[in-house]
mmCIF file of the C-alpha atoms, coordinates in Angstrom:
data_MODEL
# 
_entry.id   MODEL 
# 
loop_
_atom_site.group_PDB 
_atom_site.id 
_atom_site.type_symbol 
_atom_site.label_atom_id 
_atom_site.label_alt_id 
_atom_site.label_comp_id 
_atom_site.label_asym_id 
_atom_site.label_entity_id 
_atom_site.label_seq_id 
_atom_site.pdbx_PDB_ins_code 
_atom_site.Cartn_x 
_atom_site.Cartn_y 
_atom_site.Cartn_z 
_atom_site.occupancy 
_atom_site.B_iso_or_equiv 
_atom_site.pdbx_formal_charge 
_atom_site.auth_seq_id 
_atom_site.auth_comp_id 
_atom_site.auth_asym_id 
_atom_site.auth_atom_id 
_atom_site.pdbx_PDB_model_num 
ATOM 1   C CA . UNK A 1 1   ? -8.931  -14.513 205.876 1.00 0.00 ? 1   UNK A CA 1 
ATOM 2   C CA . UNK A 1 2   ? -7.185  -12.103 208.339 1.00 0.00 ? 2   UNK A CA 1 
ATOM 3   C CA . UNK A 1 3   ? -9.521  -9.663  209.832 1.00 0.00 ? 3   UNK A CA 1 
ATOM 4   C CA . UNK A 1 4   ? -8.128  -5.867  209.689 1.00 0.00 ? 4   UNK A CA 1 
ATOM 5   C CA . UNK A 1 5   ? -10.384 -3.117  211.402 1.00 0.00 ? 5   UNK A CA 1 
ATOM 6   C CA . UNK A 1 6   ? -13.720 -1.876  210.239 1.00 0.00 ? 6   UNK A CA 1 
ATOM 7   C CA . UNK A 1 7   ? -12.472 0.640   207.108 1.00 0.00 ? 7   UNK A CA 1 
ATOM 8   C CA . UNK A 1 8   ? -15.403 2.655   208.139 1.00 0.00 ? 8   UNK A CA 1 
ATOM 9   C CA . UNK A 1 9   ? -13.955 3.883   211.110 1.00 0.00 ? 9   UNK A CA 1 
ATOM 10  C CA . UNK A 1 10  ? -10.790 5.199   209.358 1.00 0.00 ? 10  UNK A CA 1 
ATOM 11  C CA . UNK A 1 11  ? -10.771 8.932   209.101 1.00 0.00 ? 11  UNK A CA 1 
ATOM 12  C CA . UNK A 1 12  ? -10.593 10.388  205.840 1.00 0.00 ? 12  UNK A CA 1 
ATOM 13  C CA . UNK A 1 13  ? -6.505  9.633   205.065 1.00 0.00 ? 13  UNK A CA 1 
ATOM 14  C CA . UNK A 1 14  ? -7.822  6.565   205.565 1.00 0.00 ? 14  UNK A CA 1 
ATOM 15  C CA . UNK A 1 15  ? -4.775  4.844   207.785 1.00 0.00 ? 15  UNK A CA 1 
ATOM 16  C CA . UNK A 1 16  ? -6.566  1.575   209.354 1.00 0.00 ? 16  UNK A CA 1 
ATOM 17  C CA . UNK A 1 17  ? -4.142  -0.256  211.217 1.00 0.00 ? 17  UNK A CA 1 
ATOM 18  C CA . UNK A 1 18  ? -0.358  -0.363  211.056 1.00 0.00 ? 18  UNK A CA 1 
ATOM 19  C CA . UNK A 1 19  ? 2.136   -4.070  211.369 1.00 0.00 ? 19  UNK A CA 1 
ATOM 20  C CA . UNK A 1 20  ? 1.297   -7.583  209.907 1.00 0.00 ? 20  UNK A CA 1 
ATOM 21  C CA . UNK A 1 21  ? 3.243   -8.730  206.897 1.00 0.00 ? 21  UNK A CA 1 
ATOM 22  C CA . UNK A 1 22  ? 3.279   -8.355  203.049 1.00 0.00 ? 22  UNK A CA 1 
ATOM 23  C CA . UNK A 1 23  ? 2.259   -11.828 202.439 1.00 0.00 ? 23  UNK A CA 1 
ATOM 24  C CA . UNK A 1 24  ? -0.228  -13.566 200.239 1.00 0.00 ? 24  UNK A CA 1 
ATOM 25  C CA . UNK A 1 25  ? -2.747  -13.857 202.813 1.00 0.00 ? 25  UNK A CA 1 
ATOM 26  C CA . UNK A 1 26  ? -2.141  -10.669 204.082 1.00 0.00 ? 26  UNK A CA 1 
ATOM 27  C CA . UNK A 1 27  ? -2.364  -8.759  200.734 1.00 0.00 ? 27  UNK A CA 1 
ATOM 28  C CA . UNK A 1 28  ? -5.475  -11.055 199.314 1.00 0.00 ? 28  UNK A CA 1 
ATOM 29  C CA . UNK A 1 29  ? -7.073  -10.211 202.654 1.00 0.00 ? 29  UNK A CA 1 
ATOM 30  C CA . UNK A 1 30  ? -6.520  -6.494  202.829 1.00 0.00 ? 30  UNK A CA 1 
ATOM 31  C CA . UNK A 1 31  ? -7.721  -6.060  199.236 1.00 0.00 ? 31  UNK A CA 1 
ATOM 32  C CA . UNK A 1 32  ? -11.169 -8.011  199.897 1.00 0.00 ? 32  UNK A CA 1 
ATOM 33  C CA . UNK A 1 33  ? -11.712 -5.565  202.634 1.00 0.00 ? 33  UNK A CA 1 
ATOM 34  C CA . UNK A 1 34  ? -10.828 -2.314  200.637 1.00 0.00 ? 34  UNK A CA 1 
ATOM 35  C CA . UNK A 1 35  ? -7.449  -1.785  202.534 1.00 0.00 ? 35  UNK A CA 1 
ATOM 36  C CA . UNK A 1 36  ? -4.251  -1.396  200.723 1.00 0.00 ? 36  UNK A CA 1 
ATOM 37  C CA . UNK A 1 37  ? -0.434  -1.171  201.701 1.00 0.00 ? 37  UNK A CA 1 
ATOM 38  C CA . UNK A 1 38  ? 1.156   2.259   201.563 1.00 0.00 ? 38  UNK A CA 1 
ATOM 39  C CA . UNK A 1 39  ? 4.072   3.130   203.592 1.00 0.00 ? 39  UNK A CA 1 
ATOM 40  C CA . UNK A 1 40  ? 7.973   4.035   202.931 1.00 0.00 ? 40  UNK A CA 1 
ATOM 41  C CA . UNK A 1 41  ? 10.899  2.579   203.619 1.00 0.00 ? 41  UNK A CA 1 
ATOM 42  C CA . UNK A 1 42  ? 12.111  1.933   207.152 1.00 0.00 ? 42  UNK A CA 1 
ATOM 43  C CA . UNK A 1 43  ? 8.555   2.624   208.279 1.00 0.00 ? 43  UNK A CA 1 
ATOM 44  C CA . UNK A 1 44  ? 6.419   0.103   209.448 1.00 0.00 ? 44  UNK A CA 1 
ATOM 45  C CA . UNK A 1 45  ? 4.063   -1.609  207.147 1.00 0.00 ? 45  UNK A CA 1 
ATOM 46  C CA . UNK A 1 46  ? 0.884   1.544   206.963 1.00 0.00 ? 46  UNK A CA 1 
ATOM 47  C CA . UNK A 1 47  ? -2.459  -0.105  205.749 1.00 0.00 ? 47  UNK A CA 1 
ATOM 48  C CA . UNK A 1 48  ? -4.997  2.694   204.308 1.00 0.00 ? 48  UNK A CA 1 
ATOM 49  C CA . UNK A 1 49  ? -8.277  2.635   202.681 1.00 0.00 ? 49  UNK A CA 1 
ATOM 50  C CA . UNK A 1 50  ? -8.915  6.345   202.112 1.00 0.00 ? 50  UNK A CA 1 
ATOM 51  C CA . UNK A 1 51  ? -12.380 8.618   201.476 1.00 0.00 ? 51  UNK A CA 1 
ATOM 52  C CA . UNK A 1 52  ? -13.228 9.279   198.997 1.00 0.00 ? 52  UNK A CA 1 
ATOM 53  C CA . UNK A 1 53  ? -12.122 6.395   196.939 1.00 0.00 ? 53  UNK A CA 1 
ATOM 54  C CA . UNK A 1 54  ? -11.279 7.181   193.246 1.00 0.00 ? 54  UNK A CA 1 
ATOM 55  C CA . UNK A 1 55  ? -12.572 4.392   190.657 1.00 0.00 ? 55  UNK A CA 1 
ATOM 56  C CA . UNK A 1 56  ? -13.186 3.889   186.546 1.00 0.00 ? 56  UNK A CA 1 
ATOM 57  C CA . UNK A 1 57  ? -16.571 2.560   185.876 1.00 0.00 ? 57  UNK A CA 1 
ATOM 58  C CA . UNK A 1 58  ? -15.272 0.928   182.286 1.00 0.00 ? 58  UNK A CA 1 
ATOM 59  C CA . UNK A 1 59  ? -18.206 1.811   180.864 1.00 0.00 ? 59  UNK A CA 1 
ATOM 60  C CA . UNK A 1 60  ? -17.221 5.156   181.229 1.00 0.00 ? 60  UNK A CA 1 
ATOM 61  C CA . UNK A 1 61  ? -13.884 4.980   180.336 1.00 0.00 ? 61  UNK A CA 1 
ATOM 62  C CA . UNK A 1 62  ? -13.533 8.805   178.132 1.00 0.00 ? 62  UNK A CA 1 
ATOM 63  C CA . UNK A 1 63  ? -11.013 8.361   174.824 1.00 0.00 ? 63  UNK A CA 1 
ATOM 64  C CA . UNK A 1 64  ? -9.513  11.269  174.228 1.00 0.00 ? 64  UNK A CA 1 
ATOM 65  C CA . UNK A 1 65  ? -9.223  11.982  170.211 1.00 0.00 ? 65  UNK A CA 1 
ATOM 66  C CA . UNK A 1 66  ? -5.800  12.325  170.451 1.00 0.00 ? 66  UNK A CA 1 
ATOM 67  C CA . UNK A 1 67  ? -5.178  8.622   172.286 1.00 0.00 ? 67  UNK A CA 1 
ATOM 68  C CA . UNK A 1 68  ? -7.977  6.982   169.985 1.00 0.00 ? 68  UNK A CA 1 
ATOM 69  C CA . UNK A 1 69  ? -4.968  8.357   166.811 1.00 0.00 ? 69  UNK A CA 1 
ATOM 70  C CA . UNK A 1 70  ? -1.915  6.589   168.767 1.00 0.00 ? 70  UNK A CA 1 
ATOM 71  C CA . UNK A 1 71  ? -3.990  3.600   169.325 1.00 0.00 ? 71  UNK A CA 1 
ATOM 72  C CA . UNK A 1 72  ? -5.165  3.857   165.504 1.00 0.00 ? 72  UNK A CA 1 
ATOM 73  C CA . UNK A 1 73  ? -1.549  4.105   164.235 1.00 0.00 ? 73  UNK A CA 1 
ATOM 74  C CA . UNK A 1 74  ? -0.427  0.987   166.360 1.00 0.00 ? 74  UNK A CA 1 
ATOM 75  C CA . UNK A 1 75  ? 2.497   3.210   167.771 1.00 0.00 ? 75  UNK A CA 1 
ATOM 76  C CA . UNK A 1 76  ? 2.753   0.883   170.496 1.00 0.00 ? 76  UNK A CA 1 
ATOM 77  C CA . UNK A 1 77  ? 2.789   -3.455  171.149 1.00 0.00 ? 77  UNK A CA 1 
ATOM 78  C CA . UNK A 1 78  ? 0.979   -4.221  173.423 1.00 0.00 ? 78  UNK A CA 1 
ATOM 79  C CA . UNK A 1 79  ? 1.644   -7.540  176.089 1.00 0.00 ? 79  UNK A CA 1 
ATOM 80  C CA . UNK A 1 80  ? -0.058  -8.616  179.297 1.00 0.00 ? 80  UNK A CA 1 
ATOM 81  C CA . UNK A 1 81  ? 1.757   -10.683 181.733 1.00 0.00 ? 81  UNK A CA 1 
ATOM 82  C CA . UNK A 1 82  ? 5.121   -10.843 179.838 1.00 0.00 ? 82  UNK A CA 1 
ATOM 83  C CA . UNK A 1 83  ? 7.477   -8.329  181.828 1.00 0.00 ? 83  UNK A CA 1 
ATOM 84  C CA . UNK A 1 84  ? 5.376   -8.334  185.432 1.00 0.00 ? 84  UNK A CA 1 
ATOM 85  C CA . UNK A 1 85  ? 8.793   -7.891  187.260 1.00 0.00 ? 85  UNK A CA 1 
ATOM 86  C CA . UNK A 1 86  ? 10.264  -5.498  184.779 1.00 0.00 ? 86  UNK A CA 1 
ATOM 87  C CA . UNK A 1 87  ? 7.181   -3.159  185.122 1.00 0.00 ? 87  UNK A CA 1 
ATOM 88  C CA . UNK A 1 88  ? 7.080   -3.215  189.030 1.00 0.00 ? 88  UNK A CA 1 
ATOM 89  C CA . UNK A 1 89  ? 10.972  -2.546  189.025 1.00 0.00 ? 89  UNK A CA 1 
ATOM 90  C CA . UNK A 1 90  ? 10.532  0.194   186.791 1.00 0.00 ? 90  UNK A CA 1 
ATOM 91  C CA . UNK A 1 91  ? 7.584   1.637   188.683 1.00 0.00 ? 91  UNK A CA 1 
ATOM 92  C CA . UNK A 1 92  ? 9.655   1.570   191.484 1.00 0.00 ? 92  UNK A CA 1 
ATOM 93  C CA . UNK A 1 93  ? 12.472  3.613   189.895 1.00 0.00 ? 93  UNK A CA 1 
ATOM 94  C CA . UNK A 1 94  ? 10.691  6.513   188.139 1.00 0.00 ? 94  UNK A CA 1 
ATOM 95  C CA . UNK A 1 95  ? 10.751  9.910   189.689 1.00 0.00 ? 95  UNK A CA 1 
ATOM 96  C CA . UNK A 1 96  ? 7.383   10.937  191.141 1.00 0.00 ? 96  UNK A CA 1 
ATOM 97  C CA . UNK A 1 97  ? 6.355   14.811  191.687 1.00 0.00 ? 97  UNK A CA 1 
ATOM 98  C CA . UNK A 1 98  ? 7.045   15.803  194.926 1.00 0.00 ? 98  UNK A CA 1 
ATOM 99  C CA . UNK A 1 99  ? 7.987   12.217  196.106 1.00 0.00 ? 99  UNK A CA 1 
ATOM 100 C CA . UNK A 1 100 ? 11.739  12.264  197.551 1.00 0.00 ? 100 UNK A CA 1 
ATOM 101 C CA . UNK A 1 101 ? 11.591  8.625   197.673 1.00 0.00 ? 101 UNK A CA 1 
ATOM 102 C CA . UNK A 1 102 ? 9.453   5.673   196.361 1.00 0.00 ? 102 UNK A CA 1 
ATOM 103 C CA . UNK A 1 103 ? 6.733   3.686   198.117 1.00 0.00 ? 103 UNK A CA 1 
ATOM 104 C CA . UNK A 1 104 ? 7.553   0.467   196.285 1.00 0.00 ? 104 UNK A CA 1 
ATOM 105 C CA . UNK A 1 105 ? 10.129  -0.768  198.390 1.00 0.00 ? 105 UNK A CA 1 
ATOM 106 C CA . UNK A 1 106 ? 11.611  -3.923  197.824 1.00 0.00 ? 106 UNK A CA 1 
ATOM 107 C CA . UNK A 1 107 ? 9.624   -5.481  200.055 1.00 0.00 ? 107 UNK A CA 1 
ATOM 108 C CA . UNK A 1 108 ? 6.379   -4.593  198.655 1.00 0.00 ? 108 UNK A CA 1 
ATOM 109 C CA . UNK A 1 109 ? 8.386   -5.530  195.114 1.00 0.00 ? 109 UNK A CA 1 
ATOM 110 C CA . UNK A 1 110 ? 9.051   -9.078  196.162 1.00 0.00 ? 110 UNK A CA 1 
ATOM 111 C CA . UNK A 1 111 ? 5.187   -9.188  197.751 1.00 0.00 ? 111 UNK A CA 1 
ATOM 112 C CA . UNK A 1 112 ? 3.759   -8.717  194.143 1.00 0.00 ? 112 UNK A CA 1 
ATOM 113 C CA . UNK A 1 113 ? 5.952   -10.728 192.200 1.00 0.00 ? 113 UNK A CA 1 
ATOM 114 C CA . UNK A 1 114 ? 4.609   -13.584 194.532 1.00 0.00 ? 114 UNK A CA 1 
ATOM 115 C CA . UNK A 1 115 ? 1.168   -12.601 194.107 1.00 0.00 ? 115 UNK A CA 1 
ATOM 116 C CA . UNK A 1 116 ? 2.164   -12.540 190.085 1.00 0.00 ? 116 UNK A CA 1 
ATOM 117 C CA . UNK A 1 117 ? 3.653   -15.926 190.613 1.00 0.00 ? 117 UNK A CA 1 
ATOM 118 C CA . UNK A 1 118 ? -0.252  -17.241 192.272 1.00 0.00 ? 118 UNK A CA 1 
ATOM 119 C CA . UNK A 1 119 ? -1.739  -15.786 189.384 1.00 0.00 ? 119 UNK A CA 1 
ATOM 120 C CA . UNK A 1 120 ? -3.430  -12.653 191.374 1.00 0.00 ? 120 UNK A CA 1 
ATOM 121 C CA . UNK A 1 121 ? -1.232  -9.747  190.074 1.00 0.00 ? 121 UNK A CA 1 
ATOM 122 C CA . UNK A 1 122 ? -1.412  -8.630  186.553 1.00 0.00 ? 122 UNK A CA 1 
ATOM 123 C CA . UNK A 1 123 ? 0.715   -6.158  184.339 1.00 0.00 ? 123 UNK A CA 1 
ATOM 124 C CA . UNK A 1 124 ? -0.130  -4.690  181.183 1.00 0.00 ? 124 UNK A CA 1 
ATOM 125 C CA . UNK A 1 125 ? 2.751   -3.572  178.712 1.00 0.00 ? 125 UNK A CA 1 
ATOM 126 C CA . UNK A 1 126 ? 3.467   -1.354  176.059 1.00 0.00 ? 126 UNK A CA 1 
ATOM 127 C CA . UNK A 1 127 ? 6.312   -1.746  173.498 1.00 0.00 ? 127 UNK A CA 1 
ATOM 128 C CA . UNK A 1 128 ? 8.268   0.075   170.750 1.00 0.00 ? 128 UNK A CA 1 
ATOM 129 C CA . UNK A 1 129 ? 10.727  -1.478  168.267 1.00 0.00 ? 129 UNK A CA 1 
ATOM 130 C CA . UNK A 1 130 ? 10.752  -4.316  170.853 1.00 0.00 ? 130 UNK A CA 1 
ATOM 131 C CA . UNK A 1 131 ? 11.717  -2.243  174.104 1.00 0.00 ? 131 UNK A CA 1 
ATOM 132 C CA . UNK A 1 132 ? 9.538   -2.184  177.146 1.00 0.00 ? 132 UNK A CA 1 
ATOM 133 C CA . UNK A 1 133 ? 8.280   1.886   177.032 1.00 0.00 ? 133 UNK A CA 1 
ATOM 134 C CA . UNK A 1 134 ? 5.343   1.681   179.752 1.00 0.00 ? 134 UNK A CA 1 
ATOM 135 C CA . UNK A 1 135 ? 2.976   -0.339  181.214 1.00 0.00 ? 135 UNK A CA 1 
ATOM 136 C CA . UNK A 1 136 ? 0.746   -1.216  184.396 1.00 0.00 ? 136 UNK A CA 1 
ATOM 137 C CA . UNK A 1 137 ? 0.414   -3.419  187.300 1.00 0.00 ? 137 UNK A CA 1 
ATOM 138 C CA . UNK A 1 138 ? -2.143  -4.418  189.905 1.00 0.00 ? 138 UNK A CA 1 
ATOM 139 C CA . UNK A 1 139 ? -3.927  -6.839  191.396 1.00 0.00 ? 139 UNK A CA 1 
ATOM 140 C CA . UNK A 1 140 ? -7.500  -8.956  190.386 1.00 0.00 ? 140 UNK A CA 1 
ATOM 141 C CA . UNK A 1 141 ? -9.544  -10.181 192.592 1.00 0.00 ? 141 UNK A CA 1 
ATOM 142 C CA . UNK A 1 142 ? -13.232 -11.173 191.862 1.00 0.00 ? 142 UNK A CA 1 
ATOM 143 C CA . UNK A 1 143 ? -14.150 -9.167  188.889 1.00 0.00 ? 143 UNK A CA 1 
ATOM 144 C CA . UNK A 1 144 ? -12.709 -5.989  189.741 1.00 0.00 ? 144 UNK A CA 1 
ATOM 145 C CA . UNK A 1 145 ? -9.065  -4.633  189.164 1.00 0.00 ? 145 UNK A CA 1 
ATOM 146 C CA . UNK A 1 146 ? -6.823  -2.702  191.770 1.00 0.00 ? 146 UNK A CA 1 
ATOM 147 C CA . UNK A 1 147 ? -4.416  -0.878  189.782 1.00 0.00 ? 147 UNK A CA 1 
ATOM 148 C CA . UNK A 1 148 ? -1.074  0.272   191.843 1.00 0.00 ? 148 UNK A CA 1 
ATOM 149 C CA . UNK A 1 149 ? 1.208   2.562   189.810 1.00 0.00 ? 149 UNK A CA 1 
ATOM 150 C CA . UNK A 1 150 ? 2.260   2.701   186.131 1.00 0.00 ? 150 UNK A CA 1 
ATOM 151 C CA . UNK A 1 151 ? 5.030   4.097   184.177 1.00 0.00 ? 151 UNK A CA 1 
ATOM 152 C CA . UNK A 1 152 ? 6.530   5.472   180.579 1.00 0.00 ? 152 UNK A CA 1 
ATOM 153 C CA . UNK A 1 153 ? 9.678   6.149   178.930 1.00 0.00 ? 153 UNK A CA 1 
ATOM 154 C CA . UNK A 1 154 ? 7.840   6.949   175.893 1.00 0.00 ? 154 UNK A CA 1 
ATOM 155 C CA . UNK A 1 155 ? 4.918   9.334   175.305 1.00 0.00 ? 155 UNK A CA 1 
ATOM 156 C CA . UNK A 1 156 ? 1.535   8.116   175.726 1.00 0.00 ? 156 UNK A CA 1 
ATOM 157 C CA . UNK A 1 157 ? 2.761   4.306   176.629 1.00 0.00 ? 157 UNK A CA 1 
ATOM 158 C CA . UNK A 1 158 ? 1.418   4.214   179.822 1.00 0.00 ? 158 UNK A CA 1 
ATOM 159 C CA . UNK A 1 159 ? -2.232  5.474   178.471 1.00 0.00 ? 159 UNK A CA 1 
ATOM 160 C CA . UNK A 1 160 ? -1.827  2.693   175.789 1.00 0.00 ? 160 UNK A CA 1 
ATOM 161 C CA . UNK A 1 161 ? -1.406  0.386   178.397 1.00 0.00 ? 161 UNK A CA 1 
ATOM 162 C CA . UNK A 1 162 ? -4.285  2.132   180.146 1.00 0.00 ? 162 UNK A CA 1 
ATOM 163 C CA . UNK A 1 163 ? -6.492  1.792   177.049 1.00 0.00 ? 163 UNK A CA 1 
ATOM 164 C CA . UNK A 1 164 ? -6.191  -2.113  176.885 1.00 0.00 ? 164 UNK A CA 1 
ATOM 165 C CA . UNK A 1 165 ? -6.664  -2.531  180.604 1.00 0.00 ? 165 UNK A CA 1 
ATOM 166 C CA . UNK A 1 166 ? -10.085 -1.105  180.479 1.00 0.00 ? 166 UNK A CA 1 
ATOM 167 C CA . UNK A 1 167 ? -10.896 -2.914  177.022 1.00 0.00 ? 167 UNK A CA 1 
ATOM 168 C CA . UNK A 1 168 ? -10.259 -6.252  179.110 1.00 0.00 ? 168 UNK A CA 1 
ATOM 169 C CA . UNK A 1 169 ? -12.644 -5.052  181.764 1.00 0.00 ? 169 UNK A CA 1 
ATOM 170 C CA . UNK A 1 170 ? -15.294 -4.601  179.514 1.00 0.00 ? 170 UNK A CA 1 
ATOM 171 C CA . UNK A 1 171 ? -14.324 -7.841  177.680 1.00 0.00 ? 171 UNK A CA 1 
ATOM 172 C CA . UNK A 1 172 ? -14.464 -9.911  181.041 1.00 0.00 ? 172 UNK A CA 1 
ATOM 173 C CA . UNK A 1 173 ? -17.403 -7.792  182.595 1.00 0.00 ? 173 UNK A CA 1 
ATOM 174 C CA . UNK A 1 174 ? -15.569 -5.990  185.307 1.00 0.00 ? 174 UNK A CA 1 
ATOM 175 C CA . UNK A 1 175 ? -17.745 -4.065  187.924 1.00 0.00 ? 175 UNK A CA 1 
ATOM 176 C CA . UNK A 1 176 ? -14.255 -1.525  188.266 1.00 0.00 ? 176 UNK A CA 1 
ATOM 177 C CA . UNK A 1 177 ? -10.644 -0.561  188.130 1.00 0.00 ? 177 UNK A CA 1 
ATOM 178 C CA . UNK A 1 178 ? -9.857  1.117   191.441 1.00 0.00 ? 178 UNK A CA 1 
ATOM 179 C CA . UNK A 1 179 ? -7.505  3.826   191.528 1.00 0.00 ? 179 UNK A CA 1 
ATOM 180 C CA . UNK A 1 180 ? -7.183  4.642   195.231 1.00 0.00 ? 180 UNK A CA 1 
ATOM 181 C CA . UNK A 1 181 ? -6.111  8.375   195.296 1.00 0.00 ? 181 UNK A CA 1 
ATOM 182 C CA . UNK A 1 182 ? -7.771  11.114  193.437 1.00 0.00 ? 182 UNK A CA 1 
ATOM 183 C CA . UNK A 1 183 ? -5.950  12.502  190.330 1.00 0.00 ? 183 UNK A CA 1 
ATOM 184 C CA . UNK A 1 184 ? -7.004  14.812  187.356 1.00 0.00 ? 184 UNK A CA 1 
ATOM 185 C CA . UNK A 1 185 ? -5.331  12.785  184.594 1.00 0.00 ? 185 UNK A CA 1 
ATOM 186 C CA . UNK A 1 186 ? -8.013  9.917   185.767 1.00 0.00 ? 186 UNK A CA 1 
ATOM 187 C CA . UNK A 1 187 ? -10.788 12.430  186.396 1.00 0.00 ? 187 UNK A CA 1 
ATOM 188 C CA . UNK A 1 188 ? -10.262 13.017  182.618 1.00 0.00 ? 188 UNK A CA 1 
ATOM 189 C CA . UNK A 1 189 ? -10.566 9.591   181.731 1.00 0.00 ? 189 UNK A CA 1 
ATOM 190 C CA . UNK A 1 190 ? -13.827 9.686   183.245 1.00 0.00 ? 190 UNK A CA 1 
ATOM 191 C CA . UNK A 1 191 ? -12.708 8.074   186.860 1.00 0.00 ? 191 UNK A CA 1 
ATOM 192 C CA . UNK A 1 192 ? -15.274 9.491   189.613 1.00 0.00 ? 192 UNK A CA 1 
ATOM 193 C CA . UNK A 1 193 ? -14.555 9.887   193.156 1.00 0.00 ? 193 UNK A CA 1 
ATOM 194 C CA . UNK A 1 194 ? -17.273 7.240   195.629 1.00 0.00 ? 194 UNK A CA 1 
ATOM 195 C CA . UNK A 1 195 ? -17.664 7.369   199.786 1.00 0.00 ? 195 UNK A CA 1 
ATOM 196 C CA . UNK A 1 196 ? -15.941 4.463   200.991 1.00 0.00 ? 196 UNK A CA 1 
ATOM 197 C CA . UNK A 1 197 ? -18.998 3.114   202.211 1.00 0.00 ? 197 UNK A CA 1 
ATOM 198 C CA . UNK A 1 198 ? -20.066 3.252   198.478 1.00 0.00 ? 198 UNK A CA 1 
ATOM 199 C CA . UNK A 1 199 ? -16.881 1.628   197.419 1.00 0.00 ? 199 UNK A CA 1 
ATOM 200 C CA . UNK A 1 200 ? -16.885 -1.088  199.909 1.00 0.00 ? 200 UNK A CA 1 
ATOM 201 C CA . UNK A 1 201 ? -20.598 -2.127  198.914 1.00 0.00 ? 201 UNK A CA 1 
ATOM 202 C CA . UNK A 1 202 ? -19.197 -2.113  195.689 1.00 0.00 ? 202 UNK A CA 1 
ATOM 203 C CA . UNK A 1 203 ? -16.574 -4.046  196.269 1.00 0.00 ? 203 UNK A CA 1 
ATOM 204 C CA . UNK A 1 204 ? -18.534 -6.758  198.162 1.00 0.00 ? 204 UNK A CA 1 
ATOM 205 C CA . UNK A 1 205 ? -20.757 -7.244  195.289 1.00 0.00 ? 205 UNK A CA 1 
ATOM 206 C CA . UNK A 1 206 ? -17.630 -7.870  192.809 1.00 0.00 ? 206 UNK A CA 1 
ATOM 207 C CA . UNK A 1 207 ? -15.929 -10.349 195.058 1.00 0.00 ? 207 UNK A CA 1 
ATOM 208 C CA . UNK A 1 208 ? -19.088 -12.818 194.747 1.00 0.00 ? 208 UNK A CA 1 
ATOM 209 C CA . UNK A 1 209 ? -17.779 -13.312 190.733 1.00 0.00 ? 209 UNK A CA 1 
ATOM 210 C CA . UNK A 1 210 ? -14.978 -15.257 190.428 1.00 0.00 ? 210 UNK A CA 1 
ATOM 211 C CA . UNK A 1 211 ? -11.272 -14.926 190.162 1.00 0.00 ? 211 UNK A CA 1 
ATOM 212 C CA . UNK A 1 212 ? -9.567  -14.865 187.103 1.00 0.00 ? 212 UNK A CA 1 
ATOM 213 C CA . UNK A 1 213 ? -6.372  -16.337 188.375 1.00 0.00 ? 213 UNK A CA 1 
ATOM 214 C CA . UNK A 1 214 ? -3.572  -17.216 186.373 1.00 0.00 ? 214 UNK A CA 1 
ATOM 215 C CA . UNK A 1 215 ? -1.932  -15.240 183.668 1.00 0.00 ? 215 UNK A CA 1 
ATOM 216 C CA . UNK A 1 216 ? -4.199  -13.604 181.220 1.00 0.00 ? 216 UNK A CA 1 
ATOM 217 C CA . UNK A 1 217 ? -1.451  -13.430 178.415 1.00 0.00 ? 217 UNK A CA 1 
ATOM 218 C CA . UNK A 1 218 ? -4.192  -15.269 176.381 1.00 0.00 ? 218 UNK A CA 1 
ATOM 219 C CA . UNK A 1 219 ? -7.654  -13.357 177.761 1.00 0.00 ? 219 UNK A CA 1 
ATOM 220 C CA . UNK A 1 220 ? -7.210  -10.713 175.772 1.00 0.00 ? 220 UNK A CA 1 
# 
């Protein structure tokens, strides 16, 4: 494993260390430490692991009326681990809210697709009349899930997406989905904010389970 700095002496941004490379072992070993890869293009490679750190307990997952009638009316297909590159792509093209440009370069593009191909990165995927309308991606490791950025093209197909992500964390027993930032869409789902000293206890208790590595088209 590659050693970054202690997370605990970040400040509250959260920027640990700056260089390296977006490789497996890079990635793998920035995730088991609660660090993540932020940064824009033609900057170098920025490494944060912020506090507060935002997280869904799945046991407290909230399912809003309105979500529980699309879900009920089977407005939407869903797949896992079908499109992985379409969704990232995608994600990478959508217009953010006061974001003139997008973080997903194609470097950090090409970085999960390889961590897709090892079986570490998982997208979720919501359909209509056989299009690809929204979806999910992040990574697994242990039993927890570090979700990265999702998108729709359709109404409510990201939350879909969303929806089943959390019903296979409760399925497989996972400790958390991490969100990173703070946002009041998942504050309404029933996401809570933790210290990062929380967090990273947290986390070290959910990498003792083991990986579920591979695609989990059929996990469902």
């Amino acid at each position: 494993m590659i050693e970054f700095p202690d997370p605990n002496l970040a400040d509250d941004d959260g920027l640990i260390a700056q260089g390296g490379e977006l490789t497996p072992e890079y990635l793998l070993s920035a995730y088991c430490q609660g660090i993540y890869p932020w940064f824009c293009e033609n900057e170098p490679i920025l490494w944060w692991s912020p506090n507060p750190r935002m997280v869904l307990l799945p046991e407290n997952f909230k399912l809003r009326k309105s979500l529980q009638q699309v879900i009920d009316k089977e407005t939407f297909e869903l797949r896992v681990d079908t499109a992985f590159n379409d969704v990232i792509t995608t994600c990478s093209r959508i217009p953010r809210p006061q974001q003139d440009e997008t973080w997903i370069t194609n470097e950090i593009l090409e970085a999960y697709v390889k961590l897709h191909q090892l079986g570490f990165a998982h997208s979720f995927e919501s359909y209509s009349d056989g299009e690809l309308v929204g979806g999910l991606y992040g990574i697994s490791i242990g039993n927890c899930f570090f979700g990265e950025s999702m998108f729709f093209t359709k109404t409510d197909a990201s939350k879909v997406a969303f929806y089943h992500l959390v019903q296979f964390a409760l399925k497989h027993n996972f400790a958390f989905i991490d969100a990173q930032q703070e946002t009041d869409h998942l504050k309404s789902l029933g996401a809570e904010t933790l210290p990062r000293k929380e967090f990273l206890e947290l986390l070290t208790g959910s990498l003792k389970q083991k990986t579920k590595q591979g695609k989990w088209t059929e996990l469902m």
